[in-house]
Structures are given as structure tokens and as C-alpha cells.
C-alpha positions as CSV (number, residue, x, y, z in Angstrom):
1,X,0.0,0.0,0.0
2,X,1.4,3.0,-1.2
3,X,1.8,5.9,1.5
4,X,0.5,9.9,0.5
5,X,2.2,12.6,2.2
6,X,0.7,14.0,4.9
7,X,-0.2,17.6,3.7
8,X,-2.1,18.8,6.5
9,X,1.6,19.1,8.3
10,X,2.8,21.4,5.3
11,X,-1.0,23.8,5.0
12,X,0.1,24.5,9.2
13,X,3.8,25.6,8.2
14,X,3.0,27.3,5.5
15,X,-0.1,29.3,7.7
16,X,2.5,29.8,10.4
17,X,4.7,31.4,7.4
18,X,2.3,33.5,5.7
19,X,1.1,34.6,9.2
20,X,4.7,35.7,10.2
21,X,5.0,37.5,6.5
22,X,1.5,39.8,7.3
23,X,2.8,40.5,11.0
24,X,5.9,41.5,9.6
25,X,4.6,43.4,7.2
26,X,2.0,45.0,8.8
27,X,4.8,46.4,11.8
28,X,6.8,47.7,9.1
29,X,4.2,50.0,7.5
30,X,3.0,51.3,10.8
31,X,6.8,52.1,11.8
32,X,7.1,54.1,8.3
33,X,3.6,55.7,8.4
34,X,4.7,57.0,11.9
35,X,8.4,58.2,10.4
36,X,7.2,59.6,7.6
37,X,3.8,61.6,9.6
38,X,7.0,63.1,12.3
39,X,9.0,63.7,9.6
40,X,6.5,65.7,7.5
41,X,5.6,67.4,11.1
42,X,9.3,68.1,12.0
43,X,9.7,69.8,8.5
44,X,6.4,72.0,8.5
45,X,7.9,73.6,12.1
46,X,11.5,74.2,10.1
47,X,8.9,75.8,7.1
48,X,7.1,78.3,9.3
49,X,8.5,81.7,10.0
50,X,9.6,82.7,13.1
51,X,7.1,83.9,15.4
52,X,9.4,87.2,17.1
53,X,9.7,89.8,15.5
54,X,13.2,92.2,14.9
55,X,13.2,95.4,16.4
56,X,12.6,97.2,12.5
57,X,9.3,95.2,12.1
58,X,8.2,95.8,16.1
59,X,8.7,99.5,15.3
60,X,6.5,99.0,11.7
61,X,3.6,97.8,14.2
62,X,3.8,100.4,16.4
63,X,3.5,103.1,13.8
64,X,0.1,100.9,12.4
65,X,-1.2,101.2,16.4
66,X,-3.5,104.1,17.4
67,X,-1.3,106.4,19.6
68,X,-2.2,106.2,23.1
69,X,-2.0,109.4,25.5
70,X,-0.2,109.9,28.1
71,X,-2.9,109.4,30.0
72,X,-5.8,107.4,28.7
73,X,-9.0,105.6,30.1
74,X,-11.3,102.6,29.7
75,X,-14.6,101.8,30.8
76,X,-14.6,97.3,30.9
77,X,-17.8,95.2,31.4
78,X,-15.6,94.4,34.8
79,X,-14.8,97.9,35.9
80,X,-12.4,100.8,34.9
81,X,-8.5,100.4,33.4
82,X,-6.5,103.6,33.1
83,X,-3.2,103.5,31.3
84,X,-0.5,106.1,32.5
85,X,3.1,106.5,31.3
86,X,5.0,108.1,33.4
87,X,8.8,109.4,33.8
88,X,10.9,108.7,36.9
89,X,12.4,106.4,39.5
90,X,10.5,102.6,40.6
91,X,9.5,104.8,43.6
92,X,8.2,108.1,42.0
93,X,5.9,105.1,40.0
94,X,4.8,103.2,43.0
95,X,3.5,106.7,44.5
96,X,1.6,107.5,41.3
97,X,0.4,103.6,42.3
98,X,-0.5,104.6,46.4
99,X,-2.5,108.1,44.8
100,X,-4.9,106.3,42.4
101,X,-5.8,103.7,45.1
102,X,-5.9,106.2,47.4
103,X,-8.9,107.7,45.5
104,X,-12.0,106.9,46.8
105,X,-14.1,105.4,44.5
106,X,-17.9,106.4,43.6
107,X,-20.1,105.2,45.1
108,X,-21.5,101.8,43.8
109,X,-23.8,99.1,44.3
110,X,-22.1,96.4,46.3
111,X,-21.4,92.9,44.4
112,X,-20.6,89.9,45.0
113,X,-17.1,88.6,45.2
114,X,-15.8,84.7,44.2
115,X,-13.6,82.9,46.3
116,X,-10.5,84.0,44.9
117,X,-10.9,87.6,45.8
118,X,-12.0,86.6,49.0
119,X,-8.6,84.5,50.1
120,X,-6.8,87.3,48.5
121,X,-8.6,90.1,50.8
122,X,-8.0,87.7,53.5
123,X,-4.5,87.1,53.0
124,X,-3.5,91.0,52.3
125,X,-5.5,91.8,55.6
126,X,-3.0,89.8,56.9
127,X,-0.2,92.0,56.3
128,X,0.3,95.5,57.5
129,X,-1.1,97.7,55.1
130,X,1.1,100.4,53.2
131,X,-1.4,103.0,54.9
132,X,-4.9,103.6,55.6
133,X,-7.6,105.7,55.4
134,X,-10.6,103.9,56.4
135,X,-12.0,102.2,55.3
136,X,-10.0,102.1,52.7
137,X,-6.4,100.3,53.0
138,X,-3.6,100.3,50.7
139,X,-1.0,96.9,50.6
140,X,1.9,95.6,48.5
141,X,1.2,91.8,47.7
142,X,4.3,89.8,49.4
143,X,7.0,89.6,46.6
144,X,5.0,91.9,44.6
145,X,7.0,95.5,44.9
146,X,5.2,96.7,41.4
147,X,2.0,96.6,43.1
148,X,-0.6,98.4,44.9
149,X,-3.6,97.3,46.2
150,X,-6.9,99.0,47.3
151,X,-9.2,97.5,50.1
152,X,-11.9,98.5,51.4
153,X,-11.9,96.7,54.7
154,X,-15.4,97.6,56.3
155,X,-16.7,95.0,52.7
156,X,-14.1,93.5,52.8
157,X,-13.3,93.6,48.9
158,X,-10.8,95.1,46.5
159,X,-11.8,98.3,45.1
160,X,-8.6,99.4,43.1
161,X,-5.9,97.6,42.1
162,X,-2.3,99.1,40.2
163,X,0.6,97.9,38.8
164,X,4.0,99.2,37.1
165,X,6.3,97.7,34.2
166,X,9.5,99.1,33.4
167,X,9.0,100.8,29.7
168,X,11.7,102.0,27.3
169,X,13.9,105.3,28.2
170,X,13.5,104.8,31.7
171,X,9.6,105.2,31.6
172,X,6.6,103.3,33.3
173,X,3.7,102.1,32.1
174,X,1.4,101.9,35.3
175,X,-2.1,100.0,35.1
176,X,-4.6,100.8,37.0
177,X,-8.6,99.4,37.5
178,X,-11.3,100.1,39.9
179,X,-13.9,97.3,39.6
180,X,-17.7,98.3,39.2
């Protein structure tokens, strides 16, 4: 009796194969797709152009730019932001700070402050206070020697707020806001 091959023994090989082949395959085009997607990334970032500017274009979009006044005002859904330059020394700008928060502010209806104003009230009342007139009191934020703020302490709220930043030829810009 003649004896066939047993070719059920050679279909499992050659499925083992051809399932090693697609795996193989398979991990290579994912590992390419991924180099060539980074790659194609990596070169779009090298493409675009720089996003700071030289001092010649800085000065082109300034001269575009409304001119601002010395002194100039804004009236915000939240409250009002005056913009001052001024000439002089950190502490000549700090006192410019101390006189718009010393200003009272007009009389409004009361509102309703968030958590975060409240912890900061708290903490500031925690610290001796620049000066006072109450009920108004004026403190520096710890670490903050740019800054002025306005509380009044009877509501226990902030009711004018400044700061300073060093401009060019020795100038400041100082920001203040009074909220509504």
C-alpha cells in the first residue's frame, strides 16, 4: 500500500509562514507611516517663519497702532483700566500707584465677590497695610514691589488695584482698574 504525504503538516507551516509574512509586514508599514507623519511634522515647524519679531518690524507695528496718550482711560464690562506713562524712578511710580488707590471710589452698588478675591482680601488683611484711610487700605502683595492694592476693609473687597512695568527710556507704564 502505497503511502501519501501528509499535507495537512505542510498547509500548518505554510499558515504559520504566511502569518509571520503579514505580521511583519504590517509592523513595518505602521513604523514608516509613523516616520514619515513626524517627519512631515518636523519639516512643517523648520517651514514656518519665526514667530518674534526684529526690532525694525516691532517699530513698523507700532506706527500701524493708534497712539495712546499719556494718560488714557477705559470703561470694561468688569470695571475701569486707566493706562498712565510716566517718567521717573520705581519709587516716583509706585507713589503714582499709592494716589490712584488712594482715591475713593464712587459710590456703587455692592457685588458679590468669588472665592479667589475673598482669600486674597484675607491674605493682604493679613499683612500690615502700606497705609490707611478707612475704610480704605492700601497693601503691597508679598514679593510683589510693582503693586498696589486698594481694600476697602469695612466690605471686605478690593476696590482698586495698580501695577507698574518698566517701559523703554526709563519710563513706566502703570495699570490701573477700579472694579464696578
Amino acid at each position: 500500500m502505497s503511502t501519501l504525504p501528509d499535507r495537512s503538516a505542510d498547509y500548518g507551516t505554510l499558515a504559520q509562514r504566511i502569518s509571520g509574512w503579514t505580521t511583519n509586514i504590517l509592523a513595518a508599514a505602521i513604523v514608516i507611516a509613523i516616520g514619515l507623519a513626524l517627519g512631515w511634522q518636523i519639516t512643517g515647524w523648520f517651514r514656518e517663519p519665526s514667530a518674534a519679531t526684529s526690532l525694525s518690524e516691532g517699530a513698523n507695528v507700532s506706527v500701524n497702532l493708534p497712539a495712546i496718550a499719556n494718560e488714557h482711560e477705559f470703561l470694561t464690562s468688569s470695571g475701569l483700566v486707566k493706562v498712565q506713562r510716566q517718567n521717573g524712578t520705581p519709587t516716583e511710580a509706585i507713589e503714582a500707584m499709592r494716589a490712584f488707590c488712594r482715591e475713593k471710589p464712587l459710590a456703587t452698588q455692592p457685588r458679590t465677590i468669588g472665592p479667589g478675591e475673598a482669600a486674597f482680601v484675607k491674605q493682604l488683611m493679613a499683612e500690615p497695610p502700606l497705609e490707611q484711610s478707612p475704610p480704605i487700605a492700601l497693601f503691597q502683595p508679598p514679593g510683589q514691589a510693582l503693586m498696589v492694592v486698594a481694600v476697602d476693609r469695612e466690605r471686605s473687597q478690593i476696590v482698586g488695584w495698580s501695577f507698574a512695568t518698566p517701559a523703554p527710556g526709563g519710563a513706566w507704564s502703570l495699570y490701573h482698574f477700579r472694579p464696578k
